[in-house]
NUVO-7329 format. One record per residue (C-alpha): residue number from 1; chain; x, y, z. Coordinates in steps of 0.25 Angstrom, whole numbers, always signed. Each point is the difference from the previous one (the first is absolute). Example, Ala and Ser with C-alpha at 12.3 -4.5 7.8 and 13.67 -1.06 7.14 Angstrom:
# NUVO-7329
@num: 1 | chaine: A | east: +49 | north: -18 | up: +31
@num: 2 | chaine: A | east: +6 | north: +14 | up: -2
//
This chain:
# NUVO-7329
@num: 1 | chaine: A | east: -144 | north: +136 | up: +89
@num: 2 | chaine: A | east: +13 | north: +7 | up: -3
@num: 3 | chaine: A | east: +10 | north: -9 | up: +1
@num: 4 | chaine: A | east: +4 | north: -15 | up: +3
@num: 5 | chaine: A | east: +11 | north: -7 | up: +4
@num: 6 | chaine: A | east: +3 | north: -12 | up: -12
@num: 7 | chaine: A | east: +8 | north: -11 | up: +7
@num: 8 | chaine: A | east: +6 | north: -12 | up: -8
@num: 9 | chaine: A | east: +0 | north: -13 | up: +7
@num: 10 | chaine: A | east: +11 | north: -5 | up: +7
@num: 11 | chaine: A | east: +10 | north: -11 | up: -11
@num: 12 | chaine: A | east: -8 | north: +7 | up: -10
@num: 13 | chaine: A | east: +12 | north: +5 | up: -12
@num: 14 | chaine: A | east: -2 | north: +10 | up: -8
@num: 15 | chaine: A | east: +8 | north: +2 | up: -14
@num: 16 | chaine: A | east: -2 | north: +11 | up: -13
@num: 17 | chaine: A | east: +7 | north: +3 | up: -11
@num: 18 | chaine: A | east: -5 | north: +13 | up: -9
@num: 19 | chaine: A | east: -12 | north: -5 | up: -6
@num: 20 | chaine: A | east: -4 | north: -12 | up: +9
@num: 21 | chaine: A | east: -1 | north: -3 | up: +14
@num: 22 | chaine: A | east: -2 | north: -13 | up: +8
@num: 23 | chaine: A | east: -4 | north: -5 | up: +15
@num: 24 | chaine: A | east: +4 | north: -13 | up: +6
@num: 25 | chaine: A | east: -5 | north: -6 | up: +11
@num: 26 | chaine: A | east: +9 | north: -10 | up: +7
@num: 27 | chaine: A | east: -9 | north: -5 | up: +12
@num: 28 | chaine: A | east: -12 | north: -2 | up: -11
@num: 29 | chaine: A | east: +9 | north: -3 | up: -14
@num: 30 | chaine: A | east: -8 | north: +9 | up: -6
@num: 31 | chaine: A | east: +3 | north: +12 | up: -12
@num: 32 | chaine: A | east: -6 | north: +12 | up: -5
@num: 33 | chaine: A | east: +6 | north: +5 | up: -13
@num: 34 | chaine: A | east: -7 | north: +15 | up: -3
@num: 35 | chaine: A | east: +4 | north: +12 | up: -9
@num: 36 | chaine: A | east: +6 | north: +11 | up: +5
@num: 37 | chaine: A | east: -3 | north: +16 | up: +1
@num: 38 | chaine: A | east: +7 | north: +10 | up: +7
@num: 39 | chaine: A | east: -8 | north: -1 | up: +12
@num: 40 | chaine: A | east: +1 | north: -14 | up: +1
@num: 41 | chaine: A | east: +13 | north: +0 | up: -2
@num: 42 | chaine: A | east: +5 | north: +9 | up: +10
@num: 43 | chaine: A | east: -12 | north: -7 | up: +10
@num: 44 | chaine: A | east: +10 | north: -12 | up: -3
@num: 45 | chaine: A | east: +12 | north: +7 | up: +3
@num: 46 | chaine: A | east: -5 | north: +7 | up: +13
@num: 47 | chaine: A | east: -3 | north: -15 | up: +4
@num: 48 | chaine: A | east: +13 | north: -5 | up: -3
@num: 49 | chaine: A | east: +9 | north: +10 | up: +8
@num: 50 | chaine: A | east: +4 | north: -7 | up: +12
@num: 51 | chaine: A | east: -3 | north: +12 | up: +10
@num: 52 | chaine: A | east: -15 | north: +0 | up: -4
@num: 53 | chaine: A | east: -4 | north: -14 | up: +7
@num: 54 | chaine: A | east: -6 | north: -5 | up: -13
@num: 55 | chaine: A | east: -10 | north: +13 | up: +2
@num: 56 | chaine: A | east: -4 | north: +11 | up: -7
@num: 57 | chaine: A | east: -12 | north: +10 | up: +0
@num: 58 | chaine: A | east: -10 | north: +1 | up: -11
@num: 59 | chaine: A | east: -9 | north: +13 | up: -3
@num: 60 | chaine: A | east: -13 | north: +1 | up: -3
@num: 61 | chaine: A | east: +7 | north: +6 | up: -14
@num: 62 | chaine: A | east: +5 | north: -15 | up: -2
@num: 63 | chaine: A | east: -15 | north: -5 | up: +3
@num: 64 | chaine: A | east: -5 | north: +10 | up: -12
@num: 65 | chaine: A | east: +10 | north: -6 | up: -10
@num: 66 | chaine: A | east: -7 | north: -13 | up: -5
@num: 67 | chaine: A | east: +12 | north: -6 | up: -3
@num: 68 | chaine: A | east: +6 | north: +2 | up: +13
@num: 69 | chaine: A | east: -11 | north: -4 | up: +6
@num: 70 | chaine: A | east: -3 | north: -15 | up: -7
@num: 71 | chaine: A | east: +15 | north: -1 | up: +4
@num: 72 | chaine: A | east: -4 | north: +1 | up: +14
@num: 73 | chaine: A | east: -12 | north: -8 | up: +0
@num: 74 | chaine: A | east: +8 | north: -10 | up: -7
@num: 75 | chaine: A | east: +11 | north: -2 | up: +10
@num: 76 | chaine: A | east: -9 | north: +1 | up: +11
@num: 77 | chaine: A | east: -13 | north: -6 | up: -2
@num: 78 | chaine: A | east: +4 | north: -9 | up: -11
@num: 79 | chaine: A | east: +13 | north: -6 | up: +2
@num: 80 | chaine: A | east: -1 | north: +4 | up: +16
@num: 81 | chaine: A | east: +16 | north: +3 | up: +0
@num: 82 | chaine: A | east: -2 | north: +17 | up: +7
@num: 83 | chaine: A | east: -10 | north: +4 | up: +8
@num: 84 | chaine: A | east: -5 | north: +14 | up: +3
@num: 85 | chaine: A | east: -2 | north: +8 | up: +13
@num: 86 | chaine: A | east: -4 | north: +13 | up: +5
@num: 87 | chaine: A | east: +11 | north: +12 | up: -2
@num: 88 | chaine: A | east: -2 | north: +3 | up: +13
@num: 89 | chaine: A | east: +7 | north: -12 | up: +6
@num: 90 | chaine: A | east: +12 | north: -1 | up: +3
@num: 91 | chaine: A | east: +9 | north: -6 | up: -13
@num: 92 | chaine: A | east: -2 | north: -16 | up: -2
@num: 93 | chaine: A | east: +13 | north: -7 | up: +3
@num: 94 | chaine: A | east: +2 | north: -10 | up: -9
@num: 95 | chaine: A | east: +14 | north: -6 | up: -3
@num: 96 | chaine: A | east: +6 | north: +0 | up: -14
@num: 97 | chaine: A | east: +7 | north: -13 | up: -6
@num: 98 | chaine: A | east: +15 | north: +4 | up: +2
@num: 99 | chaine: A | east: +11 | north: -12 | up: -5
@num: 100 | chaine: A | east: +10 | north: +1 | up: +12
@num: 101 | chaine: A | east: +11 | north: -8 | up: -1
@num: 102 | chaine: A | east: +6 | north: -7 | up: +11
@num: 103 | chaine: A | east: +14 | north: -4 | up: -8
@num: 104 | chaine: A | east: +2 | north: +9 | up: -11
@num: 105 | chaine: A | east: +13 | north: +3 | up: -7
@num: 106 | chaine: A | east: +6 | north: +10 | up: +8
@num: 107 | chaine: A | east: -3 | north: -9 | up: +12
@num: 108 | chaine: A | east: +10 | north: -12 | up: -7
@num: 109 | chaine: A | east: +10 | north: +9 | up: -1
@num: 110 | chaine: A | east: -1 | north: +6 | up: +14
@num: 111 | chaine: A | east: +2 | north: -15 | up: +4
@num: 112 | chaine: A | east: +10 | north: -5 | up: -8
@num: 113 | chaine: A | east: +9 | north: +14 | up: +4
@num: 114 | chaine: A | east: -1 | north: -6 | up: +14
@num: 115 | chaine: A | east: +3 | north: -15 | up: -5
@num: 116 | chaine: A | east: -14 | north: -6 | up: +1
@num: 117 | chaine: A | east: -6 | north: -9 | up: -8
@num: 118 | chaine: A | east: -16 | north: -1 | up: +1
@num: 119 | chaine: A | east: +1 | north: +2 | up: -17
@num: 120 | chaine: A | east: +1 | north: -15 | up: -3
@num: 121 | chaine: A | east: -13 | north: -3 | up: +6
@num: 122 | chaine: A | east: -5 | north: +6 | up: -14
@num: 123 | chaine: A | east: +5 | north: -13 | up: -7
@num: 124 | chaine: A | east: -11 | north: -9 | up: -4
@num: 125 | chaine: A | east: +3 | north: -9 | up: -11
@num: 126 | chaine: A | east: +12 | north: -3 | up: -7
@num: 127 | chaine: A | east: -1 | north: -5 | up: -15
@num: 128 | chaine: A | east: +12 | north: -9 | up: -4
@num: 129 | chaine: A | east: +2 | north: -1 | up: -17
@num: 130 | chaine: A | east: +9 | north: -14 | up: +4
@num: 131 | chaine: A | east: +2 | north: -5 | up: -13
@num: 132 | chaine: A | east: -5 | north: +1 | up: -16
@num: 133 | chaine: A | east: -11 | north: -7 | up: -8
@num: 134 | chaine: A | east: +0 | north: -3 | up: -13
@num: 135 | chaine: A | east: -13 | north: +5 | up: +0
@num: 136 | chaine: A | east: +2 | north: +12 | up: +9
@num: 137 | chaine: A | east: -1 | north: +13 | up: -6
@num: 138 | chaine: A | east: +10 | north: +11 | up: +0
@num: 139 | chaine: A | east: -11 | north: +11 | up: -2
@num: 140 | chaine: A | east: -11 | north: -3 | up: +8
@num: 141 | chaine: A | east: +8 | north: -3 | up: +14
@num: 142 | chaine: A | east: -2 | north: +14 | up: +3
@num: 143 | chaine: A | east: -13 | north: +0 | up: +0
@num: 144 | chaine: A | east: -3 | north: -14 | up: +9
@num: 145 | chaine: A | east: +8 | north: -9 | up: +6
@num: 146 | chaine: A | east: +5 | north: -9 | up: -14
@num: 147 | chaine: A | east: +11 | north: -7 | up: -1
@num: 148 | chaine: A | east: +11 | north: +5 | up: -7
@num: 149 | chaine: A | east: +4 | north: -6 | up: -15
@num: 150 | chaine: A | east: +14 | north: +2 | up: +3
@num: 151 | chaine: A | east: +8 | north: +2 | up: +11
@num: 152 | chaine: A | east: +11 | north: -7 | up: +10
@num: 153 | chaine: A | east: -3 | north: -6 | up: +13
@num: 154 | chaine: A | east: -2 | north: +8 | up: +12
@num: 155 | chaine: A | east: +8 | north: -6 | up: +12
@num: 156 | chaine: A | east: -6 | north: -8 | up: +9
@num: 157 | chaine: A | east: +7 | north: +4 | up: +13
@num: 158 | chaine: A | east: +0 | north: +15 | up: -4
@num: 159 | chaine: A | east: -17 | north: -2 | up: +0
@num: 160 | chaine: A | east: +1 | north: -6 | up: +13
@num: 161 | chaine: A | east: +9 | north: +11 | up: +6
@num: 162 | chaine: A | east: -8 | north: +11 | up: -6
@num: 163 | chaine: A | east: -13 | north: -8 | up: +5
@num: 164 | chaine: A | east: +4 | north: -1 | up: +13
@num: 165 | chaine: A | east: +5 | north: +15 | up: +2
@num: 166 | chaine: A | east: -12 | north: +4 | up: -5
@num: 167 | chaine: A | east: -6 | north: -7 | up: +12
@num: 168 | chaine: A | east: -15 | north: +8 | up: +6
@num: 169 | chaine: A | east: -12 | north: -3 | up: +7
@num: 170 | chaine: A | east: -7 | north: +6 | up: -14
@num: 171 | chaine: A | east: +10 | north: -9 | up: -11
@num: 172 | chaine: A | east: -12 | north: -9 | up: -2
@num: 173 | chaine: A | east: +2 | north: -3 | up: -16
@num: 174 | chaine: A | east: +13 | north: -6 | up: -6
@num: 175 | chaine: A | east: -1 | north: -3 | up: -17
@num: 176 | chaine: A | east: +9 | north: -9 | up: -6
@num: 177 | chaine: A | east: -2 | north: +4 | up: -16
@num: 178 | chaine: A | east: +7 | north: -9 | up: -10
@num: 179 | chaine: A | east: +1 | north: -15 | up: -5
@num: 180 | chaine: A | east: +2 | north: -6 | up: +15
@num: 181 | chaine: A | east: +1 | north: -14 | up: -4
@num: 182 | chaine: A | east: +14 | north: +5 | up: -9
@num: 183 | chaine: A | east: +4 | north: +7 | up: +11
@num: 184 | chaine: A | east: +11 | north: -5 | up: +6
@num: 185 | chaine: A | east: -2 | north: -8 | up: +14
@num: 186 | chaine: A | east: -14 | north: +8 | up: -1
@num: 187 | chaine: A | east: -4 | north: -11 | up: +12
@num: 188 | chaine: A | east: +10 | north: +7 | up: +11
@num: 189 | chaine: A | east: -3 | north: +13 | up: -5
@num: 190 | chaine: A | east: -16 | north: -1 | up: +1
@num: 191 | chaine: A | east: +1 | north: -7 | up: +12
@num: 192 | chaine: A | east: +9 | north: +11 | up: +7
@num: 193 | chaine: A | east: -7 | north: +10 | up: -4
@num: 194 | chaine: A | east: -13 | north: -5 | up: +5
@num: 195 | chaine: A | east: +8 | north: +0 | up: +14
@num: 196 | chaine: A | east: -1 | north: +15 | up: -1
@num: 197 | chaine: A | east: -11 | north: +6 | up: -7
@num: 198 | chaine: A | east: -16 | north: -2 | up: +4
@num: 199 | chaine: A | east: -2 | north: -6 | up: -14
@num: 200 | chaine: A | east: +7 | north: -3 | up: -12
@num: 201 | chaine: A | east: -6 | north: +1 | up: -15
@num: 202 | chaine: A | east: +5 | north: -7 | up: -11
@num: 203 | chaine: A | east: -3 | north: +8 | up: -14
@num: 204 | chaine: A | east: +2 | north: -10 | up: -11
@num: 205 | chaine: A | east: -5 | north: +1 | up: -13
@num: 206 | chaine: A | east: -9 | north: -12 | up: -5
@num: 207 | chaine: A | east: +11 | north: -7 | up: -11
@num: 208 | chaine: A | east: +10 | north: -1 | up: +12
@num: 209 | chaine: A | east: -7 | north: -6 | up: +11
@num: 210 | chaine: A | east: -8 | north: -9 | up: -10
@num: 211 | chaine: A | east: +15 | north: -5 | up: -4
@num: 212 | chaine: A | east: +2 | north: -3 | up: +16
@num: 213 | chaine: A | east: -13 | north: -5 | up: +4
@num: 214 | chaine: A | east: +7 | north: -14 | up: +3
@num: 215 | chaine: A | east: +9 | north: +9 | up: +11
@num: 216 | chaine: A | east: -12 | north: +9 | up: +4
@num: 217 | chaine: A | east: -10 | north: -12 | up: +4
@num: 218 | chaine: A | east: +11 | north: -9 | up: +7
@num: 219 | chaine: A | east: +7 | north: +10 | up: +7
@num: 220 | chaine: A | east: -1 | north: +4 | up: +15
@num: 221 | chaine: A | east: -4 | north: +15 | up: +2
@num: 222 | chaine: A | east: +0 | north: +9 | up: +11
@num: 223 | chaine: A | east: -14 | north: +3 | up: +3
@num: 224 | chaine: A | east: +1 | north: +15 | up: -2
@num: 225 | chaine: A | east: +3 | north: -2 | up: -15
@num: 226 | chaine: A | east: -9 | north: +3 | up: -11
@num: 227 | chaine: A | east: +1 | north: +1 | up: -14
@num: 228 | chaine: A | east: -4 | north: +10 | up: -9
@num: 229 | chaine: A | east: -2 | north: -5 | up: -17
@num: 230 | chaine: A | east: +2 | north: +10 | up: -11
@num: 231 | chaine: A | east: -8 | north: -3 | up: -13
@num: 232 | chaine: A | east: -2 | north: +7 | up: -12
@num: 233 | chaine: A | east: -11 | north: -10 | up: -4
@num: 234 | chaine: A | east: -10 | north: -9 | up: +7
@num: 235 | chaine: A | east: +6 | north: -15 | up: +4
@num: 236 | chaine: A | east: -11 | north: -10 | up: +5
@num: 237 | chaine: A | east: +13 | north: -7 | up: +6
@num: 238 | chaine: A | east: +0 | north: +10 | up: +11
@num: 239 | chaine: A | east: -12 | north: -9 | up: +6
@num: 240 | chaine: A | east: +9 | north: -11 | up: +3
@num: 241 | chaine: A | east: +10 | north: +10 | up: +7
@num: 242 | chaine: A | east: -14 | north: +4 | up: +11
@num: 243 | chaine: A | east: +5 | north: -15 | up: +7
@num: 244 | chaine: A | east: +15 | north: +5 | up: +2
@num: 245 | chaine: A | east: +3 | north: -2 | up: +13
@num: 246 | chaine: A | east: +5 | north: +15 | up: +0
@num: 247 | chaine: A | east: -9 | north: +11 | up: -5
@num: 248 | chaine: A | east: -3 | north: +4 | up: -15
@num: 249 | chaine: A | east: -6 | north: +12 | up: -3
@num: 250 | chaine: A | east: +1 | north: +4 | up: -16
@num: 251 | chaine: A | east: +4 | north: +15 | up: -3
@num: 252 | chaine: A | east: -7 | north: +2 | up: -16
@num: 253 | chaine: A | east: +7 | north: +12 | up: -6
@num: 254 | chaine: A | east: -10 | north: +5 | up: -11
@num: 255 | chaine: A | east: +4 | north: +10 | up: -13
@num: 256 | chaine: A | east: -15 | north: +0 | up: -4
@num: 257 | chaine: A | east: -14 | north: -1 | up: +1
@num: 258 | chaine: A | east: -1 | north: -13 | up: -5
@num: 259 | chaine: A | east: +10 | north: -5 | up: +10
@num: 260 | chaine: A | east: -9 | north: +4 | up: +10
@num: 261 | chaine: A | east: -11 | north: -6 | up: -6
@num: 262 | chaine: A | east: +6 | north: -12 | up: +1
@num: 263 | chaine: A | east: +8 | north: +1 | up: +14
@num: 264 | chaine: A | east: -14 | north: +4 | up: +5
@num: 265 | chaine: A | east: -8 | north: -12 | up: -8
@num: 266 | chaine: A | east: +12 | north: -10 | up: +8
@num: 267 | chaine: A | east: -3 | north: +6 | up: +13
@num: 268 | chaine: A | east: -17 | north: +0 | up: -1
@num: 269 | chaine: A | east: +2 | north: -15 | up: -5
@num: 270 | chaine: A | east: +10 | north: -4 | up: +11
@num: 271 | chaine: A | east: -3 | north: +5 | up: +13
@num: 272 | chaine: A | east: +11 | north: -5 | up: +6
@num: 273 | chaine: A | east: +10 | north: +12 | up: -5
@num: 274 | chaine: A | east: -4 | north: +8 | up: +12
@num: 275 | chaine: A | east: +12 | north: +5 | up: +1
@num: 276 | chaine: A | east: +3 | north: +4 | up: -13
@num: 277 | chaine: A | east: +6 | north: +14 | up: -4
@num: 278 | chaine: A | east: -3 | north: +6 | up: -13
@num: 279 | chaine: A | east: +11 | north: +10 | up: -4
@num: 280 | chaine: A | east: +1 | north: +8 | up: -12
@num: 281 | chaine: A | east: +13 | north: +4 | up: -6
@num: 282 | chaine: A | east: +3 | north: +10 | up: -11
@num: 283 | chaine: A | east: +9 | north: -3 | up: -13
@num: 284 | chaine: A | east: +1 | north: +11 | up: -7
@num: 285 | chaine: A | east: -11 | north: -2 | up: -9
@num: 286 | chaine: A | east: -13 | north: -2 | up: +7
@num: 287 | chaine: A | east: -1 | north: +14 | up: +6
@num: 288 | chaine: A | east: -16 | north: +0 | up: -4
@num: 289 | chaine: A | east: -3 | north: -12 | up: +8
@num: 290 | chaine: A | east: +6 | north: +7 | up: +12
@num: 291 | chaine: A | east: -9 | north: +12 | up: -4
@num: 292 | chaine: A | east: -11 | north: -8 | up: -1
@num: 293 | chaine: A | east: +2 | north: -9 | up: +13
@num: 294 | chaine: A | east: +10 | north: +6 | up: +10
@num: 295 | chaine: A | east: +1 | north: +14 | up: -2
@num: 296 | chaine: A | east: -10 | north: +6 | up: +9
@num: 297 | chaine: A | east: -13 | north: +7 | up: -2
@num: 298 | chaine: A | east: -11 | north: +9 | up: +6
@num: 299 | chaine: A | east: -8 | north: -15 | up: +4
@num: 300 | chaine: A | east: +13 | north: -3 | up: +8
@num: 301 | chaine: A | east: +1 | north: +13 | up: +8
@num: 302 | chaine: A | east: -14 | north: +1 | up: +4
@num: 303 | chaine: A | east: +2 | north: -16 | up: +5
@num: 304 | chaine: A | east: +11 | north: +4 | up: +9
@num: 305 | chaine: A | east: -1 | north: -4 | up: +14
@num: 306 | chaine: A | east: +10 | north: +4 | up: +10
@num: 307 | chaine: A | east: +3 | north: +2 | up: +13
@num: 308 | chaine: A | east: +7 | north: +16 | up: +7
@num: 309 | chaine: A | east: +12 | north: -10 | up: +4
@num: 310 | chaine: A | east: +0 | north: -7 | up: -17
@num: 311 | chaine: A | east: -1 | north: +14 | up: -6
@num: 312 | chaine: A | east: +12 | north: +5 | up: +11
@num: 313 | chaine: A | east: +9 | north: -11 | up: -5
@num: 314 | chaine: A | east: -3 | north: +5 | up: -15
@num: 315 | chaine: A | east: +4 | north: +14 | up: +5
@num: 316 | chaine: A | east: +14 | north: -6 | up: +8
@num: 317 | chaine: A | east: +4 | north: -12 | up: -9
@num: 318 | chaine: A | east: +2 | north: -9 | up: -12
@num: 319 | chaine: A | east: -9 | north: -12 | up: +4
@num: 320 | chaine: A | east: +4 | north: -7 | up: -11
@num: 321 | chaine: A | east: +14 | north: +0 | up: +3
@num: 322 | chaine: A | east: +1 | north: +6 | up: +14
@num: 323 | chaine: A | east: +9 | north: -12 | up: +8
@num: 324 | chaine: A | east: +6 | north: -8 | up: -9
@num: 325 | chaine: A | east: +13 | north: -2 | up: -6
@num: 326 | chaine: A | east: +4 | north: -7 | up: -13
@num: 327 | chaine: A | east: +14 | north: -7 | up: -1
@num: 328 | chaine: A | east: +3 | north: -4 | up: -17
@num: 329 | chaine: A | east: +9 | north: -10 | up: -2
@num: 330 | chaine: A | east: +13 | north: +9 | up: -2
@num: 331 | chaine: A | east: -4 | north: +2 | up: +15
@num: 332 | chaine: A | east: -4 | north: +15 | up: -3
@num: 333 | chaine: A | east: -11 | north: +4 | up: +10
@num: 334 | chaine: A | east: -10 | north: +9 | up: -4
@num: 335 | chaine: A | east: -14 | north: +6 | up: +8
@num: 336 | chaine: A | east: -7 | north: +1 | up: -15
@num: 337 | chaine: A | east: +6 | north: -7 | up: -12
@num: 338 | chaine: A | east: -4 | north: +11 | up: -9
@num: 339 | chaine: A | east: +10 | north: +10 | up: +6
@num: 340 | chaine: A | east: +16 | north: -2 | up: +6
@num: 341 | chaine: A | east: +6 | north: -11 | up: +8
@num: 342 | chaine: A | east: +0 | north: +6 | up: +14
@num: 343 | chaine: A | east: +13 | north: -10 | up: +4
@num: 344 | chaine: A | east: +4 | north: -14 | up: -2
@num: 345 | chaine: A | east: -3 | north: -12 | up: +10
@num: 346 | chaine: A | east: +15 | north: +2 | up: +7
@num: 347 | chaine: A | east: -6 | north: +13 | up: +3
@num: 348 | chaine: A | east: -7 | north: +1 | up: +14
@num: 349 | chaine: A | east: -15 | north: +0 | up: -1
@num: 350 | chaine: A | east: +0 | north: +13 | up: +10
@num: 351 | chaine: A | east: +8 | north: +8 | up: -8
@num: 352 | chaine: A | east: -8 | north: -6 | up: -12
@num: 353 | chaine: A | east: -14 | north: +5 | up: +6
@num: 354 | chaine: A | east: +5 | north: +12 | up: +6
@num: 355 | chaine: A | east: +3 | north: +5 | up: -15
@num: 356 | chaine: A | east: -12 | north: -3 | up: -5
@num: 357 | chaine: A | east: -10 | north: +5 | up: +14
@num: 358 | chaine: A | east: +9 | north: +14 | up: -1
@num: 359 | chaine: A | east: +1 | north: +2 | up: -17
@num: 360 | chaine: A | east: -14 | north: -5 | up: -3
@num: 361 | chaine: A | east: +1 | north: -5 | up: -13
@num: 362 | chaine: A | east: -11 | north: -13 | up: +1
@num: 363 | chaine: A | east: -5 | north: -3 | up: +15
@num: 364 | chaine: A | east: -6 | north: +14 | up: +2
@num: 365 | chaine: A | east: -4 | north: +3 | up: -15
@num: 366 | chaine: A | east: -14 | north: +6 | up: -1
@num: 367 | chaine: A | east: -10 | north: +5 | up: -8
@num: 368 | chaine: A | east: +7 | north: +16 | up: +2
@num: 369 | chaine: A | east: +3 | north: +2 | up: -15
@num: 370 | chaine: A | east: -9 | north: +7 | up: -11
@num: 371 | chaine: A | east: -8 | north: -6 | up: -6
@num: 372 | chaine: A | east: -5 | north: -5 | up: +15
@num: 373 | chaine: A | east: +3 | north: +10 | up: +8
@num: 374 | chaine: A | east: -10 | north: +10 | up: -6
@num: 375 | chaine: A | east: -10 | north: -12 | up: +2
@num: 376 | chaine: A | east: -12 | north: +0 | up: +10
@num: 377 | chaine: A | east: +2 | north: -17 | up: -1
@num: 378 | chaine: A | east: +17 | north: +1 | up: +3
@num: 379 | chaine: A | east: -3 | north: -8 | up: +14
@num: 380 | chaine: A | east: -11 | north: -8 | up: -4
@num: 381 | chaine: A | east: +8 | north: -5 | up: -10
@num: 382 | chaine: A | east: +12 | north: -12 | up: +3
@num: 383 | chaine: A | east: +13 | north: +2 | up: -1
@num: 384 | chaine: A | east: +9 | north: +2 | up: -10
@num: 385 | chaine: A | east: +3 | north: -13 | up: -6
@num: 386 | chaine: A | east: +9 | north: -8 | up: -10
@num: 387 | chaine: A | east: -10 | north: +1 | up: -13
@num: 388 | chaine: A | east: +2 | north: +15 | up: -1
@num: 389 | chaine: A | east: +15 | north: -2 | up: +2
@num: 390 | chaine: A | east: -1 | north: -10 | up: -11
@num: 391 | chaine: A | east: -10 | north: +8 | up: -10
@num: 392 | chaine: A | east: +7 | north: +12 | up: +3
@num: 393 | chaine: A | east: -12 | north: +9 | up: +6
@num: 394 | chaine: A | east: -2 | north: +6 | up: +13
@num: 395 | chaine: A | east: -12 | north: -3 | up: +1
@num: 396 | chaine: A | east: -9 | north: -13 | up: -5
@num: 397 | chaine: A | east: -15 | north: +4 | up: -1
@num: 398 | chaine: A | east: -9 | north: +9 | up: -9
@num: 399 | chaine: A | east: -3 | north: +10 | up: +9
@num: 400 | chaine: A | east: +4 | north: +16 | up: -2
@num: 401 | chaine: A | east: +3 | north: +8 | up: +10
//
């Protein structure tokens, strides 16, 4: 036979760098990883571009290259994500994975040159820093939400204004982060605020709420009110927090592998920390734990599970910081702590999202910098986050491009 007709799989992605290519299949979450030659390679490419359907014609040259051909067996037979047909048919239509978006930047500034104001549906959570903690941190805040050690009170009435102008069918999570129960007239504040968001989370350190549990077990909560507890070490006392009559659920920040030793030993003992969030935090000092445990490795990637839409969000925006906004105690109001204010809370939320959707400095941060974008993994991988900001690196895993 002279020729063939090759067709990828509808959903099916296909990435390469110089050396290394790689196919996804989204409908079956599966990967192939394969070296690459220069056939290969331009196979690859003839299947990329958008005007060949996913289709390209193989000779009976690339079935005489043994290389070429295990390639093609592989995707075929093996892996079942291409097919092959007679070159005498008609070419095989088979849609490529394209990312269209329906509100993209240009699109927010069409609208709000003709005075409309769809962009505040992209607020989902708002983060509050209310007030300091004696055992907040100063450092760490910017990479979770932590109290701050320092800092004034932010104003009651402004939270409630800017809460309530932020107003959306999709703001579902409001976060007050502080010492609550020193927070002054902290009861009207949590109760008004319950009144506008779809649920309210508390994120207390351990030391402060264990100094309120008198207030936190006799007072009357609203029912969407939960409470998140920050600890550095492992307190058995949080047991007696599961019969609150509003809910507890413990946040452990780790440092190190023996912290998670012992997080993890608490957790296998007491089943009852279901809801329990383990979160580890850099200091400076334990960058090799991070290698060791965090950063990502081949394992990792090869585990990867998503969907056409999941690796179109990668591709679009940050889904780490995408939606939310954060309002310090000085009433700066950023998108992402590590870079600047984008107003203060007397600002309007519109104009407060609008700069952020049209300058792209956090919510639409992706993976489209070296080292990643010269990575057959850019999409798989998630999102930009906080650790790498904090580390100072780009990128937190141990593969090279």
């Amino acid at each position: 036979m002279e020729k063939q007709w090759l067709s990828i799989k509808p959903g099916t992605f296909i990435w390469t760098n110089n050396k290394t290519g790689l196919i996804y299949d989204s409908e079956n979450l599966t990967s192939l990883r394969f070296d690459l030659n220069e056939r290969i390679l331009e196979i690859c490419n003839e299947l990329l571009c958008p005007s060949n359907l996913n289709s390209t014609i193989i000779t009976s040259h690339d079935f005489s290259d043994l290389s070429t051909l295990n390639w093609i067996n592989t995707v075929v037979d093996i892996y079942n994500i291409a097919a092959l047909s007679s070159g005498d048919d008609k070419k095989p239509v088979s849609l490529k994975p394209i990312l269209k978006l329906q509100n993209d930047v240009d699109f927010y500034k069409y609208e709000h040159s003709n005075g409309n104001g769809s962009i505040m549906k992209n607020i989902h959570e708002l983060n509050f820093y209310t007030n300091s903690s004696i055992t907040g941190n100063d450092f760490y805040y910017k990479q979770l939400p932590l109290p701050l050690e320092n800092s004034p009170n932010l104003e009651k009435d402004k939270i409630l204004q800017f809460a309530r102008y932020c107003q959306n069918p999709f703001l579902l999570n409001a976060n007050l982060i502080g010492n609550l129960f020193t927070y002054p007239d902290y009861k009207d504040l949590v109760n008004n605020i319950a009144g506008l968001v779809k649920n309210v989370t508390i994120k207390i350190t351990y030391n402060d709420l264990m100094s309120h549990k008198k207030e936190l077990q006799e007072n009357s909560w609203p029912k969407n009110i939960s409470f998140y507890v920050l600890t550095d070490t492992v307190p058995n006392v949080l047991l007696e927090l599961q019969e609150s009559i509003v809910p507890i659920h413990p946040v452990f920040l780790i440092f190190s592998e023996e912290n998670y030793d012992r997080v993890e030993n608490l957790i296998n003992d007491h089943p009852e920390y279901c809801d329990t969030q383990i979160v580890p935090v850099y200091n400076g000092e334990n960058i090799d734990f991070f290698k060791d445990y965090i950063y990502t490795s081949q394992e990792d990637l090869d585990d990867i599970k998503l969907t056409k839409r999941e690796i179109f969000t990668h591709q679009a925006l940050n889904i780490n910081d995408f939606g939310k906004l954060n309002i310090l105690p000085d009433g700066l109001v950023y998108a992402n702590l590590n870079f600047k204010p984008l107003g203060n809370i007397d600002d309007s939320p519109y104009s407060i999202v609008y700069k952020e959707m049209t300058e792209c400095k956090s919510w639409l941060r992706i993976r489209d910098q070296a080292p990643c974008s010269n990575c057959i993994y850019q999409w798989l991988c998630p999102s930009p986050g906080n650790y790498e900001l904090a580390i100072g690196k780009p990128n937190l895993c141990h593969i090279k491009p």
